[in-house]
Each structure stands twice: as structure tokens, then as C-alpha cells.
C-alpha positions, 0 to 999 in steps of 0.5 A: 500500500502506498499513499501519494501526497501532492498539493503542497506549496507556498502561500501567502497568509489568508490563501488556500491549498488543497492537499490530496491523497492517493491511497494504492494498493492491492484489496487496499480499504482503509478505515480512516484516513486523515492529515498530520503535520510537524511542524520545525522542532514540534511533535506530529499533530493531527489536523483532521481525519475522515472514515470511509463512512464520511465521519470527520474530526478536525483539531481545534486549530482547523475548526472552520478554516479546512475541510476534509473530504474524500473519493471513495471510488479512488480511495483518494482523500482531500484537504481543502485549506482555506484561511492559511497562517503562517503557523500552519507551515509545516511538513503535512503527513497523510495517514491512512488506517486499513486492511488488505485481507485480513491484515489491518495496518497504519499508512504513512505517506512521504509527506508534503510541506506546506509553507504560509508567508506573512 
């Protein structure tokens, strides 16, 4: 199973990004799949998760200025960014937890920076 982060880039403070996921794989359905980030010096975070059934949690941080959406059919999960500040720069994770046949396991995928000038 792979997951492919694309999206990423720079932008200036109140702008948008749109992050996207691509999860591969043979069988592969994941369960959960959302967003992480770290940022310079700080531990990973969250920053929103969504299940295949369409439930969605976001950080407290996020609330109102992201959404996070998916493509089921392409096993494919988005982060619409809106809003952007300058303490959102970070490296963004996409993280997916799922099974391929009776195995179930955490994904990660190779991570995508996101950086918010003043």
C-alpha cells in the first residue's frame, strides 16, 4: 500500500491549498484516513481525519478554516485549506488506517510541506 501526497506549496497568509491523497494498493480499504503535520522542532499533530463512512474530526486549530473530504471510488482523500497562517507551515503527513485481507495496518505517506508567508 502506498499513499501519494501532492498539493503542497507556498502561500501567502489568508490563501488556500488543497492537499490530496492517493491511497494504492492491492484489496487496499482503509478505515480512516486523515492529515498530520510537524511542524520545525514540534511533535506530529493531527489536523483532521475522515472514515470511509464520511465521519470527520478536525483539531481545534482547523475548526472552520479546512475541510476534509474524500473519493471513495479512488480511495483518494482531500484537504481543502482555506484561511492559511503562517503557523500552519509545516511538513503535512497523510495517514491512512486499513486492511488488505485480513491484515489491518497504519499508512504513512512521504509527506508534503506546506509553507504560509506573512
Amino acid at each position: 500500500v502506498q499513499l501519494q501526497a501532492s498539493g503542497g506549496g507556498l502561500v501567502q497568509a489568508g490563501g488556500s491549498l488543497r492537499l490530496s491523497c492517493a491511497a494504492s494498493g492491492r484489496s487496499f480499504r482503509y478505515y480512516i484516513m486523515g492529515w498530520y503535520r510537524q511542524a520545525p522542532g514540534k511533535q506530529r499533530e493531527l489536523v483532521a481525519g475522515i472514515t470511509a463512512g464520511g465521519s470527520t474530526n478536525y483539531a481545534d486549530f482547523v475548526k472552520g478554516r479546512f475541510t476534509i473530504f474524500s473519493d471513495n471510488a479512488k480511495n483518494t482523500v482531500y484537504l481543502q485549506m482555506n484561511g492559511l497562517k503562517p503557523e500552519d507551515t509545516a511538513v503535512f503527513y497523510c495517514h491512512a488506517t486499513g486492511v488488505v485481507g485480513d491484515f489491518v495496518n497504519d499508512y504513512w505517506g512521504q509527506g508534503t510541506q506546506v509553507t504560509v508567508s506573512s
